[in-house]
C-alpha positions as CSV (number, residue, x, y, z in Angstrom):
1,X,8.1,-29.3,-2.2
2,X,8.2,-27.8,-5.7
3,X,11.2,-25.8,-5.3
4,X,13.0,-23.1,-5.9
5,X,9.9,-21.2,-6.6
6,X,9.5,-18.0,-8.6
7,X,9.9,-14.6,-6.2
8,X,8.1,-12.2,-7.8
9,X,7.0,-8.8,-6.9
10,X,2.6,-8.4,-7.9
11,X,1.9,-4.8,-8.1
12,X,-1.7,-3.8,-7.9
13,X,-4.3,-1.3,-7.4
14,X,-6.3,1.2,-9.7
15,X,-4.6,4.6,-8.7
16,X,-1.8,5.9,-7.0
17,X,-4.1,5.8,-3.5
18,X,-4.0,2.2,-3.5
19,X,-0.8,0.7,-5.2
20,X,0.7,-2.3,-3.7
21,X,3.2,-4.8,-3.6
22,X,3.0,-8.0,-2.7
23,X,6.0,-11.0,-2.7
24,X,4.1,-14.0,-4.4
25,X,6.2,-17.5,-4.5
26,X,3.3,-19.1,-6.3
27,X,3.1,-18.3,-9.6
28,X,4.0,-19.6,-13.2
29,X,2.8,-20.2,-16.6
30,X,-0.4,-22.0,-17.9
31,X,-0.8,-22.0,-21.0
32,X,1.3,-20.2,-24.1
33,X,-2.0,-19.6,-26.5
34,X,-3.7,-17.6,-25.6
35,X,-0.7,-16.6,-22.8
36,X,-2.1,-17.1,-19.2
37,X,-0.5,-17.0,-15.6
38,X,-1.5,-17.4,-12.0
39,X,-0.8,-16.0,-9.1
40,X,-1.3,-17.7,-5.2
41,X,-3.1,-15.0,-2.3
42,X,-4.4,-15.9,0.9
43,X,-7.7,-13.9,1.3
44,X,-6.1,-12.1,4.4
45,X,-3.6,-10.1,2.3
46,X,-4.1,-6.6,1.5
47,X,-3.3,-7.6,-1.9
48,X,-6.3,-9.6,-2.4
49,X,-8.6,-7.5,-1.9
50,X,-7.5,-4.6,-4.5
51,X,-6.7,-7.3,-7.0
52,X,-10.2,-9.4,-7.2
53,X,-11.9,-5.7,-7.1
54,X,-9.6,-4.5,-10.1
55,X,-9.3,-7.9,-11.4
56,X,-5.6,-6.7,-12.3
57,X,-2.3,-7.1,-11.5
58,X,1.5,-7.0,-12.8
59,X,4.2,-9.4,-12.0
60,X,7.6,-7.9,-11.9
61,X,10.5,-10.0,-12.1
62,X,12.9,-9.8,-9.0
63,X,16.6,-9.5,-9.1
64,X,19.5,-9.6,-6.5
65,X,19.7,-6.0,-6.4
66,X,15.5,-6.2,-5.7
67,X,16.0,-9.0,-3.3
68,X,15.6,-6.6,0.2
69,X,12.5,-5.1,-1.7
70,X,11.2,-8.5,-2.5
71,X,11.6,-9.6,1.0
72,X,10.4,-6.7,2.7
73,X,7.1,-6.9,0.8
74,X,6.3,-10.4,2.1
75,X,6.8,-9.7,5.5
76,X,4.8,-6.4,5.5
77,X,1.1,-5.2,4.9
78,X,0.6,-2.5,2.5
79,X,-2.5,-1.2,4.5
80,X,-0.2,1.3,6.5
81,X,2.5,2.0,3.8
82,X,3.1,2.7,1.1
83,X,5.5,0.1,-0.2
84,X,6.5,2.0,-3.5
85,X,7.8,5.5,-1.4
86,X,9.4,3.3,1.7
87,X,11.6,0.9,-0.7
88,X,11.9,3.8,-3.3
89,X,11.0,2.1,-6.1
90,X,9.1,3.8,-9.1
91,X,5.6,3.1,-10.2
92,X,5.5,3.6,-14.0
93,X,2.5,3.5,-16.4
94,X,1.5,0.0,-17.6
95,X,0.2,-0.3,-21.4
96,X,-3.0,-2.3,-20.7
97,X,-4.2,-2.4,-16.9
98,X,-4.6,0.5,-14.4
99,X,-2.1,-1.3,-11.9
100,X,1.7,-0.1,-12.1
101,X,4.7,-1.5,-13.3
102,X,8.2,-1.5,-11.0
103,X,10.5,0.2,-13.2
104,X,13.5,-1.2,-11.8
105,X,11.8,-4.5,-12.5
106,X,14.0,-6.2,-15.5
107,X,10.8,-7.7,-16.8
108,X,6.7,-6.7,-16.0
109,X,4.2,-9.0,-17.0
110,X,0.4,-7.1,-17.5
111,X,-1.9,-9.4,-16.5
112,X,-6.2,-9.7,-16.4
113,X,-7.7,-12.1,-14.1
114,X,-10.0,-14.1,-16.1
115,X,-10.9,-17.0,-13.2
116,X,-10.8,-16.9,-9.5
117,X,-10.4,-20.3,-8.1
118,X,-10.7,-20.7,-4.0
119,X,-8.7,-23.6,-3.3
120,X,-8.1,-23.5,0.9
121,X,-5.5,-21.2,2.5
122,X,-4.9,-19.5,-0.8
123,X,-7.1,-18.5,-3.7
124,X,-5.5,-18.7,-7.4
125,X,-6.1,-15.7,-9.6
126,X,-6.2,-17.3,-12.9
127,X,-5.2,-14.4,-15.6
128,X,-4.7,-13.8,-19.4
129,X,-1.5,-11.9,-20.0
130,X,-1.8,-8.7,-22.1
131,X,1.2,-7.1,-22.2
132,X,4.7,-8.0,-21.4
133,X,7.8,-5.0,-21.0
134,X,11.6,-6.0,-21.0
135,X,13.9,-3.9,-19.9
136,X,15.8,-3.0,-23.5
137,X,19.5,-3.3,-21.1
138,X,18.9,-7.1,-21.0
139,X,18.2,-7.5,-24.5
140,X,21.1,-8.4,-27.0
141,X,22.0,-6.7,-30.8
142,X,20.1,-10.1,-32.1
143,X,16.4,-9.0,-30.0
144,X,17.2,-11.8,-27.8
145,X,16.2,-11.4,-24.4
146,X,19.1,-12.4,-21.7
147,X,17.3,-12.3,-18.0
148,X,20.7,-14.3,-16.7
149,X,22.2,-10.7,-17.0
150,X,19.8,-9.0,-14.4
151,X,20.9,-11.6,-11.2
152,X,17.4,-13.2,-11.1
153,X,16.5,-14.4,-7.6
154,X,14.3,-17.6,-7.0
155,X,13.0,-18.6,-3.1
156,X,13.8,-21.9,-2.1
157,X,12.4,-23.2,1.9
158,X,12.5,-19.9,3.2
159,X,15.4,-18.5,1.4
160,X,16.2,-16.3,-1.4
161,X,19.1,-17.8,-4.1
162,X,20.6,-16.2,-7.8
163,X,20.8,-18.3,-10.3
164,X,23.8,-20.5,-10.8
165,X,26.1,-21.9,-13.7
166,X,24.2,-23.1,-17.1
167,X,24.0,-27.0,-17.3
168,X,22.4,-27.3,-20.1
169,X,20.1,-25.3,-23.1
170,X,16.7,-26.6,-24.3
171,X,17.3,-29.9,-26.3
172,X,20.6,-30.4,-25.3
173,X,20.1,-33.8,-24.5
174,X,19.1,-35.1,-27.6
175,X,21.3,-32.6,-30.1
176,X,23.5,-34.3,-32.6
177,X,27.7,-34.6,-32.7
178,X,29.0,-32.0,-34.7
179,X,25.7,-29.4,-34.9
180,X,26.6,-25.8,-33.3
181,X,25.8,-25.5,-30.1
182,X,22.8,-23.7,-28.8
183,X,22.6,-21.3,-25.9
């Protein structure tokens, strides 16, 4: 019942043979030093496989304009298609792992798996991040990155949602009268 969830795109795979996508729901942050993530995969997915072999993976960001894509590669195996060539979306070189980044992605996160933890229907792929690319038109004159601008999507009880209005900023609640406010 923790929702909305994250829906990200995992890209995977150690050459162009074997890239895939997969939609993951299940994923966040762990831990900020060192940086560390984890993904969710039921064993059956083609996904798994390539990714406890390589041990690597990518998590794109999603966006509206990515939201058939991101559907589309939760509903469909990658051990017919190729997911990259059907949605036409571009597999570019990542900095640190063998797997691909989406370059219409507004954000790619390169990630190692560093623990593999079987839990029941899903295993967690526990991983250090290594490298993380932002998309330089979301990105203001200040180096501030504003992901708000690429229409992020989020998956709440079987559907996909954008973001909404800003309620509030980090510390908000407990800023004093008169002090500028944040954003």
């Amino acid at each position: 019942m923790l929702y909305p969830a994250p829906a990200v795109l995992v890209s995977c795979g150690d050459n162009p043979d074997n890239f895939n996508l997969i939609t993951i729901a299940w994923a966040g942050n762990i831990c900020t030093s060192p940086a560390m993530t984890y993904i969710s995969i039921r064993p059956s997915r083609y996904s798994y496989a390539i990714i406890k072999k390589t041990r690597e993976f990518v998590i794109n960001l999603t966006t509206n304009k990515l939201a058939f894509a991101t559907d589309f590669c939760g509903v469909t195996s990658g051990r017919k298609i190729n997911k990259f060539e059907r949605l036409n979306l571009t597999p570019a070189k990542a900095s640190k792992v063998s797997a691909p980044l989406i370059e219409q992605s507004p954000v790619n996160i390169e990630c190692r798996v560093s623990e593999i933890f079987h839990l029941g229907s899903h295993d967690m792929f526990i991983a250090k991040v290594l490298s993380i690319h932002a998309d330089e038109r979301y990105i203001d004159k200040k180096g501030a990155l504003h992901l708000e601008w690429s229409d992020p999507i989020c998956f709440s009880h079987g559907k996909y949602y954008t973001l909404g209005k800003q309620v509030g900023y980090f510390g908000f609640s407990i800023k004093k009268k008169g002090k500028k406010k944040g954003h």
